[in-house]
PyMOL Python script that loads the backbone (N, CA, C, O; Angstrom):
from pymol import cmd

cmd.read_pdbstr("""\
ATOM      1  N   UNK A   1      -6.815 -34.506  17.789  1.00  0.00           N
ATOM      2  CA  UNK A   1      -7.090 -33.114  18.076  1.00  0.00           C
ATOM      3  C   UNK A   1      -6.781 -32.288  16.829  1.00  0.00           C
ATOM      4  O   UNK A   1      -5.680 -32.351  16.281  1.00  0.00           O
ATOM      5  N   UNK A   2      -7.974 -31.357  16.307  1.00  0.00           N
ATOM      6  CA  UNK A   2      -7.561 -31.002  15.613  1.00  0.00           C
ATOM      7  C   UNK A   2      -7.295 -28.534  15.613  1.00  0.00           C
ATOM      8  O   UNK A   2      -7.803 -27.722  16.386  1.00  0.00           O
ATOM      9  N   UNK A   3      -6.738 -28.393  14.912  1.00  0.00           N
ATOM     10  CA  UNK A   3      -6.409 -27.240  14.803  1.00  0.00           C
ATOM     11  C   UNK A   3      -7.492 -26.348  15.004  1.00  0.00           C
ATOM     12  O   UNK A   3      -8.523 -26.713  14.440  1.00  0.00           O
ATOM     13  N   UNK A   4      -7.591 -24.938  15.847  1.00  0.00           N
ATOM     14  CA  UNK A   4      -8.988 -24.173  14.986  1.00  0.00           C
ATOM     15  C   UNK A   4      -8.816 -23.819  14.112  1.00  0.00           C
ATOM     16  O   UNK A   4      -7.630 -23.767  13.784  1.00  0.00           O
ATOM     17  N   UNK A   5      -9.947 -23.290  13.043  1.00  0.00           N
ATOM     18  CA  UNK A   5      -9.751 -22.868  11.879  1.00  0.00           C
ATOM     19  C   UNK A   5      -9.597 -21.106  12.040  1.00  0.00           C
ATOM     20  O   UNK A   5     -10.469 -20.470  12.632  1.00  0.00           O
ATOM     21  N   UNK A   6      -8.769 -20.646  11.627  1.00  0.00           N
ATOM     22  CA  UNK A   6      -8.749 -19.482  11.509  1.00  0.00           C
ATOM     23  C   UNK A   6      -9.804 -18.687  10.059  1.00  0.00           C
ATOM     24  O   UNK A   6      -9.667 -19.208   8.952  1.00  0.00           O
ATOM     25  N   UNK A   7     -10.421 -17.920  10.146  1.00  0.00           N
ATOM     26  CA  UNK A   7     -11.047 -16.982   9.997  1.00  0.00           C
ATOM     27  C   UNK A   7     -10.205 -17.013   8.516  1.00  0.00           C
ATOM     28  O   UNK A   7      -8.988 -16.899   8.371  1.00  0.00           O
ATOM     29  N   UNK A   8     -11.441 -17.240   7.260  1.00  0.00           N
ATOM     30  CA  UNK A   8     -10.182 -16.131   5.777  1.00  0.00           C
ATOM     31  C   UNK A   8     -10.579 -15.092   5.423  1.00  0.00           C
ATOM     32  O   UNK A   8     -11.636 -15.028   4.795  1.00  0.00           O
ATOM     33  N   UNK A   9      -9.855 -13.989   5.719  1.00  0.00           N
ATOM     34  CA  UNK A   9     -10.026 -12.806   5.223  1.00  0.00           C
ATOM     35  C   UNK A   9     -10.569 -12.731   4.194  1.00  0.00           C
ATOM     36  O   UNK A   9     -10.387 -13.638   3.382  1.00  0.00           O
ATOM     37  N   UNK A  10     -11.984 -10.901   3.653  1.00  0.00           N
ATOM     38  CA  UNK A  10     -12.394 -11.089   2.747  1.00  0.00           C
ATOM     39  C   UNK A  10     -11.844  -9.462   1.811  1.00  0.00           C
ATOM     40  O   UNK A  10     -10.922  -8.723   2.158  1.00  0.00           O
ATOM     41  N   UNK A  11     -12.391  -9.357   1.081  1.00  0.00           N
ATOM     42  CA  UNK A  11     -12.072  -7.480   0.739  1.00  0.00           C
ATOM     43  C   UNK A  11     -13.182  -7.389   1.306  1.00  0.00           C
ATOM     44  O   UNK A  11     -13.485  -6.231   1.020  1.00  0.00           O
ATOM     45  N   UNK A  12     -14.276  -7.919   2.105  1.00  0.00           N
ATOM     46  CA  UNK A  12     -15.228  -7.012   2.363  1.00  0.00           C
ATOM     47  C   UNK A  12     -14.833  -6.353   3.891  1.00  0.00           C
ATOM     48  O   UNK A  12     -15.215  -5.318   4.436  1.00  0.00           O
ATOM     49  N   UNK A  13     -13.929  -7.386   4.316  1.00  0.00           N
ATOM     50  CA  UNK A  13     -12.836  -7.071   5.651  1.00  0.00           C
ATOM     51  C   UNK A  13     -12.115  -6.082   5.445  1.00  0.00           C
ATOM     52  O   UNK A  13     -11.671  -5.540   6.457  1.00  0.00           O
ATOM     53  N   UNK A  14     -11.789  -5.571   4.281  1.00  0.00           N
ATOM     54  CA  UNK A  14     -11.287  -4.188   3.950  1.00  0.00           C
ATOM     55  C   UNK A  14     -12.120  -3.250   4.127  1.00  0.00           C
ATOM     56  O   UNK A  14     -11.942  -2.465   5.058  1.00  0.00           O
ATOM     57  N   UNK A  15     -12.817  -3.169   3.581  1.00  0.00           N
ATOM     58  CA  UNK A  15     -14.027  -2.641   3.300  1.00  0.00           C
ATOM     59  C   UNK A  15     -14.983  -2.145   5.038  1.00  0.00           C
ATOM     60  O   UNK A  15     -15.704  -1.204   5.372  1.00  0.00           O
ATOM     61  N   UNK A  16     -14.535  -3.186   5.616  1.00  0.00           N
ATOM     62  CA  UNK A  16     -15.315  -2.766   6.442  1.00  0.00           C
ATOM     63  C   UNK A  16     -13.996  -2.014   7.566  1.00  0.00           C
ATOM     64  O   UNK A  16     -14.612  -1.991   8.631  1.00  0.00           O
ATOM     65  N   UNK A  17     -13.405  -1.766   7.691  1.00  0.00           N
ATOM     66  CA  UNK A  17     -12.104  -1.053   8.595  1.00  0.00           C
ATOM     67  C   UNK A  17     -12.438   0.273   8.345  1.00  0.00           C
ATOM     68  O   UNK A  17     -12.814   0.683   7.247  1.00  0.00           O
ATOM     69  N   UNK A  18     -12.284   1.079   9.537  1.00  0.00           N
ATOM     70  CA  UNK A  18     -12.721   2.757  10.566  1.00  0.00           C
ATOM     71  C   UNK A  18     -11.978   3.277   9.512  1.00  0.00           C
ATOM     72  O   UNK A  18     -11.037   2.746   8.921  1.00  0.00           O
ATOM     73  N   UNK A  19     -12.439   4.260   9.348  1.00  0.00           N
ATOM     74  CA  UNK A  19     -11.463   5.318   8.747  1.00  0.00           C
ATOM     75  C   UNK A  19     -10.314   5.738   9.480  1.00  0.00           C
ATOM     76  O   UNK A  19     -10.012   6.059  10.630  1.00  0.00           O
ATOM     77  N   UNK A  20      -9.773   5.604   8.307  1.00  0.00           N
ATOM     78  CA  UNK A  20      -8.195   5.787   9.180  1.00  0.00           C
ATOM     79  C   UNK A  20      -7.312   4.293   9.379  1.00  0.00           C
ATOM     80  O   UNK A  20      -6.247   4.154   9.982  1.00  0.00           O
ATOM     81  N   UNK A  21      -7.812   3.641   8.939  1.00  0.00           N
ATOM     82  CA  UNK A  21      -7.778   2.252   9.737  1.00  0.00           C
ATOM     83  C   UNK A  21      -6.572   1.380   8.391  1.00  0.00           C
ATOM     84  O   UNK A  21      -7.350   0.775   7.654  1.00  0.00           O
ATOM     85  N   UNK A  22      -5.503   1.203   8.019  1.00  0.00           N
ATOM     86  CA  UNK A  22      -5.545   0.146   7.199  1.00  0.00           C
ATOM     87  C   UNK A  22      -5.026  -0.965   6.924  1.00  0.00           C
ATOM     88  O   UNK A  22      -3.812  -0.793   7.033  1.00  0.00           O
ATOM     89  N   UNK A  23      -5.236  -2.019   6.627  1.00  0.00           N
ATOM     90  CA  UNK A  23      -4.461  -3.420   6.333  1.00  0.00           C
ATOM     91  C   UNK A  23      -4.352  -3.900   4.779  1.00  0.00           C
ATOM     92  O   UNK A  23      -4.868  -3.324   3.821  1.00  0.00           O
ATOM     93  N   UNK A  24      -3.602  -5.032   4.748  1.00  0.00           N
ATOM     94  CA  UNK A  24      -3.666  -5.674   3.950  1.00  0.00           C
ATOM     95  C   UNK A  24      -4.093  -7.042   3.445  1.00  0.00           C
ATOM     96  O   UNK A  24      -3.192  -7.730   3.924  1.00  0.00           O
ATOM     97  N   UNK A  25      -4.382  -7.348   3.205  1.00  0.00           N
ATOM     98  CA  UNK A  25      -5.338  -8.621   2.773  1.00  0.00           C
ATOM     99  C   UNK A  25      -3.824  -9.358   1.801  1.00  0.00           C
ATOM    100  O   UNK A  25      -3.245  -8.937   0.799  1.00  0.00           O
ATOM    101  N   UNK A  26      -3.606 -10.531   2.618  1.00  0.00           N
ATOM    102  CA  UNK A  26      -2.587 -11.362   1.700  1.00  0.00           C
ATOM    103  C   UNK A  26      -2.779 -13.239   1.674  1.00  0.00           C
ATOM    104  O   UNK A  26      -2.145 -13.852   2.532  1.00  0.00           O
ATOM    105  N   UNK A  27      -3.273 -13.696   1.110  1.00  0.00           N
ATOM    106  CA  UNK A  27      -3.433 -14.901   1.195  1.00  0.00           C
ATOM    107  C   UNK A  27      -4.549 -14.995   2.021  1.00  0.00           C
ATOM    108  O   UNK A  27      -4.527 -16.074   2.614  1.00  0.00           O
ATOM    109  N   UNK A  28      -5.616 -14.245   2.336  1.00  0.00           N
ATOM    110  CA  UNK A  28      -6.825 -14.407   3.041  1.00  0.00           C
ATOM    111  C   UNK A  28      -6.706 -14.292   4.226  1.00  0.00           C
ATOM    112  O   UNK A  28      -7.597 -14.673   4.986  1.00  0.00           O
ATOM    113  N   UNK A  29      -5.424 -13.664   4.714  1.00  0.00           N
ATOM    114  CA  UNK A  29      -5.308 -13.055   5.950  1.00  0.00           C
ATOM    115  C   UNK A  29      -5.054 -11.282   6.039  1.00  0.00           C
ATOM    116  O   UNK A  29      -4.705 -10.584   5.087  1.00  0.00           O
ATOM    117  N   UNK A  30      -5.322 -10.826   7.374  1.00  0.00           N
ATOM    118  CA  UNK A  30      -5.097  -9.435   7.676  1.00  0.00           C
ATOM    119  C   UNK A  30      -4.196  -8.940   8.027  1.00  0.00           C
ATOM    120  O   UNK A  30      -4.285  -8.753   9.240  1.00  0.00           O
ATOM    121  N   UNK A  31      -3.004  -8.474   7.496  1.00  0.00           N
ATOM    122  CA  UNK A  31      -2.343  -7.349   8.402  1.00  0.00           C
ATOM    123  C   UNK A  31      -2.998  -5.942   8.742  1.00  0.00           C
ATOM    124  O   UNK A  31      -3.926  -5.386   8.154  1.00  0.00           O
ATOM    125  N   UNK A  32      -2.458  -5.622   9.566  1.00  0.00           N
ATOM    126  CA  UNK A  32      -2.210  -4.252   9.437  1.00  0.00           C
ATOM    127  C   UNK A  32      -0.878  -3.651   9.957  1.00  0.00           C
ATOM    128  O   UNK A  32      -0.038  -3.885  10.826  1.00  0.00           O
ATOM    129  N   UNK A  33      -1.213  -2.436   8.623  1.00  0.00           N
ATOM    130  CA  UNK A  33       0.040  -1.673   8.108  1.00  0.00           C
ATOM    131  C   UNK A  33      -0.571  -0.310   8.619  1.00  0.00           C
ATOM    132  O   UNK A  33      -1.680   0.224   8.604  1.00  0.00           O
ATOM    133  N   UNK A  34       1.113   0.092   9.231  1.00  0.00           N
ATOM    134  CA  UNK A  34       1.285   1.604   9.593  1.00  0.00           C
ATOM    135  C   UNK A  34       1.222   2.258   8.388  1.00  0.00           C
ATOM    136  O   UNK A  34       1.361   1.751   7.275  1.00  0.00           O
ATOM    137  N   UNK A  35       0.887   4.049   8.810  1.00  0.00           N
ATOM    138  CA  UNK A  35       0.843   4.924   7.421  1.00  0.00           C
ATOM    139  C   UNK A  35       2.087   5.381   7.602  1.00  0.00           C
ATOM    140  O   UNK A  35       2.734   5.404   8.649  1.00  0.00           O
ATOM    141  N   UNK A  36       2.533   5.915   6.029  1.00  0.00           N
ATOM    142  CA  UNK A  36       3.858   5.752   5.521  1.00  0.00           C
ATOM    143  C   UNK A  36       4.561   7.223   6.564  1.00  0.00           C
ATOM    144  O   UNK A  36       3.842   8.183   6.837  1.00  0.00           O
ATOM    145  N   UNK A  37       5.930   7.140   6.991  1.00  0.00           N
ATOM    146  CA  UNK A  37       6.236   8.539   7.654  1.00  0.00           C
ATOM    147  C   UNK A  37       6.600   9.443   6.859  1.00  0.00           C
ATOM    148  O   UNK A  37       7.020   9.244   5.719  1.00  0.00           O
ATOM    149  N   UNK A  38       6.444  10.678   7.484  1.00  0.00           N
ATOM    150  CA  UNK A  38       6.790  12.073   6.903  1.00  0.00           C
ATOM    151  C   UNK A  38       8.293  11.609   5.993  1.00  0.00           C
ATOM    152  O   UNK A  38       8.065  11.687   4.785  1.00  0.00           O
ATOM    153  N   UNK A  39       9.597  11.201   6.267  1.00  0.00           N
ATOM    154  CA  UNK A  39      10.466  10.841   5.766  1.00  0.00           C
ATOM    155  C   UNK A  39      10.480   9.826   5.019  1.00  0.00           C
ATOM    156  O   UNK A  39      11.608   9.582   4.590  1.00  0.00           O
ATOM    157  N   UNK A  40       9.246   8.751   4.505  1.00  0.00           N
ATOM    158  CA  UNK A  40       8.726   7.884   3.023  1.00  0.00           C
ATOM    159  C   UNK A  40       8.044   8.607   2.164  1.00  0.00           C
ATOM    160  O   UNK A  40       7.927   8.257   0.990  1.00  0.00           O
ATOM    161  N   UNK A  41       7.394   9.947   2.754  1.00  0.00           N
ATOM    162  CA  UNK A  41       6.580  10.322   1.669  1.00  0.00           C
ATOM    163  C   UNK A  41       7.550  11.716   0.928  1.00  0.00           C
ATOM    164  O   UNK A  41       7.313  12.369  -0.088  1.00  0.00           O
ATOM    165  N   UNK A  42       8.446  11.790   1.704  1.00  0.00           N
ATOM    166  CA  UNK A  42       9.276  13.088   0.873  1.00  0.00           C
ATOM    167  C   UNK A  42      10.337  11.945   0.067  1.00  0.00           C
ATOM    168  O   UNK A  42      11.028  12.458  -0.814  1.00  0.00           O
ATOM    169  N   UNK A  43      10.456  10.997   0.210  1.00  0.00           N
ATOM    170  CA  UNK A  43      11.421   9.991  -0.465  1.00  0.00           C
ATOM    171  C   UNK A  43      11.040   9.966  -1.531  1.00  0.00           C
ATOM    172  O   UNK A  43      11.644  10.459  -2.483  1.00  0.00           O
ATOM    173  N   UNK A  44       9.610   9.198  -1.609  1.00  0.00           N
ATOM    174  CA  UNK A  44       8.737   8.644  -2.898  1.00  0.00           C
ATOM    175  C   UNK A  44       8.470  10.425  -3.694  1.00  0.00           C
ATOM    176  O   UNK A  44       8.398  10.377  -4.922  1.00  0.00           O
ATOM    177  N   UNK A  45       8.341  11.796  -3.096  1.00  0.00           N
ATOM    178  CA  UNK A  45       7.964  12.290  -3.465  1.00  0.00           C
ATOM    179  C   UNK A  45       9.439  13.105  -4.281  1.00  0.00           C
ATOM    180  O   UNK A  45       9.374  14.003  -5.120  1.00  0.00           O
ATOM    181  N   UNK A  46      10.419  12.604  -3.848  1.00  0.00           N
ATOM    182  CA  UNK A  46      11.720  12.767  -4.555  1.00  0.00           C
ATOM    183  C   UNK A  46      12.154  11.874  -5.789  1.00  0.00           C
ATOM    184  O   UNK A  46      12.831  11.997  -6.809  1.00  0.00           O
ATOM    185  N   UNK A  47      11.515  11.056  -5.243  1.00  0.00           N
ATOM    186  CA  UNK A  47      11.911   9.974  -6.495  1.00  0.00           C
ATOM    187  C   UNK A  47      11.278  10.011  -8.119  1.00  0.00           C
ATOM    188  O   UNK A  47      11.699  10.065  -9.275  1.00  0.00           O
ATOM    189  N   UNK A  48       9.782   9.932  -7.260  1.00  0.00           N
ATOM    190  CA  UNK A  48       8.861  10.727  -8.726  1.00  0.00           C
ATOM    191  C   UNK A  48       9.569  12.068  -9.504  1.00  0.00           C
ATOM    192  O   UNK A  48       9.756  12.086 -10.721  1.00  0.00           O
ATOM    193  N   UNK A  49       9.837  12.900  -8.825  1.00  0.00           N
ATOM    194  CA  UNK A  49      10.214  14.467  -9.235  1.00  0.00           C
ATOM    195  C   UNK A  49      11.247  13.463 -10.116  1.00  0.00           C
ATOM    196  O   UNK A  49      11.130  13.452 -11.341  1.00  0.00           O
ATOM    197  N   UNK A  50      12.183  12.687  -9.507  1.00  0.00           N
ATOM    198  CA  UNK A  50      13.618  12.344 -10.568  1.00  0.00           C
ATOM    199  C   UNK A  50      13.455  11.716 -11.688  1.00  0.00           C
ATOM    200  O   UNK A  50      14.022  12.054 -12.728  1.00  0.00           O
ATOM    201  N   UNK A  51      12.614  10.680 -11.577  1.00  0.00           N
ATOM    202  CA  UNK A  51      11.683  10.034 -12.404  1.00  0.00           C
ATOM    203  C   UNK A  51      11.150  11.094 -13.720  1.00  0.00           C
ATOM    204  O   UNK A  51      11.389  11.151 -14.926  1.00  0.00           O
ATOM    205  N   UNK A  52      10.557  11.640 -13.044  1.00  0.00           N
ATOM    206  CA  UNK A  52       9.667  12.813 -14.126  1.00  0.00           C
ATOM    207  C   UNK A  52      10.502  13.455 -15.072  1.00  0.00           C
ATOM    208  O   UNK A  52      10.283  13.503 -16.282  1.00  0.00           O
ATOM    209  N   UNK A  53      11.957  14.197 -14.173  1.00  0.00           N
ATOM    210  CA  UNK A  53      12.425  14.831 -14.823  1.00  0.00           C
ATOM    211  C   UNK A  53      13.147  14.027 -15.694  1.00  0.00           C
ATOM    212  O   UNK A  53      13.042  14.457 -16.843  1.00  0.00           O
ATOM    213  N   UNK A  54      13.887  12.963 -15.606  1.00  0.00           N
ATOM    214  CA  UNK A  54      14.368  12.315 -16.765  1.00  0.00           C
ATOM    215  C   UNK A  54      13.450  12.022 -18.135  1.00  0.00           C
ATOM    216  O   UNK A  54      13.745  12.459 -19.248  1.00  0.00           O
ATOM    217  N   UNK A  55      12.391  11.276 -17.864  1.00  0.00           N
ATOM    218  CA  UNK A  55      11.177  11.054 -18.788  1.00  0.00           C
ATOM    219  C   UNK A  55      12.003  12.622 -19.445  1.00  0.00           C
ATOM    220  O   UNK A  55      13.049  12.591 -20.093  1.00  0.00           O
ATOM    221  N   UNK A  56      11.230  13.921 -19.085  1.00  0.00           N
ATOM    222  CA  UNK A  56      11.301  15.074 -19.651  1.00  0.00           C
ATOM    223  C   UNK A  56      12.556  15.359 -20.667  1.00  0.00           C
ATOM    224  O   UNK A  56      12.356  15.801 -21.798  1.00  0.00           O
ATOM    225  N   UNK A  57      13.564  15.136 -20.283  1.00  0.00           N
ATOM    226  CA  UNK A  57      15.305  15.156 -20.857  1.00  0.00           C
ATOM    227  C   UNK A  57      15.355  14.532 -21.681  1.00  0.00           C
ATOM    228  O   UNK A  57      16.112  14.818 -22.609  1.00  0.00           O
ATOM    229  N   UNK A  58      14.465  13.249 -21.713  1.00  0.00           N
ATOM    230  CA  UNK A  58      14.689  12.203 -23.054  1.00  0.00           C
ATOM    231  C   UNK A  58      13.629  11.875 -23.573  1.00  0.00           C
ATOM    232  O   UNK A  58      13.277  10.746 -23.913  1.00  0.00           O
ATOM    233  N   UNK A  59      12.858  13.238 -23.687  1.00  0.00           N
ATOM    234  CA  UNK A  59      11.726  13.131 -24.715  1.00  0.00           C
ATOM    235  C   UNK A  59      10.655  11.938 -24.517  1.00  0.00           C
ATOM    236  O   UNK A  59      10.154  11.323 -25.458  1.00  0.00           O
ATOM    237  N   UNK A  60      10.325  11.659 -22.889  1.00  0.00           N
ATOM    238  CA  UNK A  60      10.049  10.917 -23.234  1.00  0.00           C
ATOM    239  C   UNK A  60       8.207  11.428 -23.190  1.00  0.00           C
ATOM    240  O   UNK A  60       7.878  12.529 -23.632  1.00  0.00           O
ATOM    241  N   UNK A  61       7.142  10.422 -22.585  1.00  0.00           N
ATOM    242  CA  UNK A  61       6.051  11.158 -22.485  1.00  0.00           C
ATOM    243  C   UNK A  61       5.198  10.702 -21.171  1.00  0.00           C
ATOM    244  O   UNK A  61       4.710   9.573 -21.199  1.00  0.00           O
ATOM    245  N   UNK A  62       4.993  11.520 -20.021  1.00  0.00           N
ATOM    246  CA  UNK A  62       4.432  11.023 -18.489  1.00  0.00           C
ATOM    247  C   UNK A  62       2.660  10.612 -19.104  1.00  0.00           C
ATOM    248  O   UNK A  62       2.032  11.067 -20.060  1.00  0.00           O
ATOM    249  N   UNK A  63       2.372   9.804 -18.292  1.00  0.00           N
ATOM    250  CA  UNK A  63       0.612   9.046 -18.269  1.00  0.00           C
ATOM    251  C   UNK A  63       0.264   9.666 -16.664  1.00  0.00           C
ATOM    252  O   UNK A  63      -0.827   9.442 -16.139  1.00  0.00           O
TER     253      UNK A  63
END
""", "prot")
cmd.dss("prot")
cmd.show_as("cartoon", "prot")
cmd.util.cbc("prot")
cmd.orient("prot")
């Protein structure tokens, strides 16, 4: 007896997901991933600001 084969994910499997919709493609399989919460995006959006401002203090130069 053997196994079924599961399905390998493609990017066109990305590609094809609803708006709004998103996963990740890892080893030719699908997750899907929640969108980030109000309290990850003021994190990341704290972190950059700290980020930035150091660059700035030590001369350095943002891309």
């Amino acid at each position: 007896m053997s196994l079924p084969k599961q399905k390998v994910g493609t990017i066109e499997d990305i590609y094809d997901l609803a708006d709004g919709e998103r996963a990740e493609l890892v080893d030719g399989k699908l997750f899907d991933i929640a969108p980030p919460t109000r309290t990850h995006q003021r994190i990341v959006l704290s972190l950059s600001r700290k980020i930035a401002d150091y660059i700035d203090q030590n001369s350095g130069t943002r891309q």
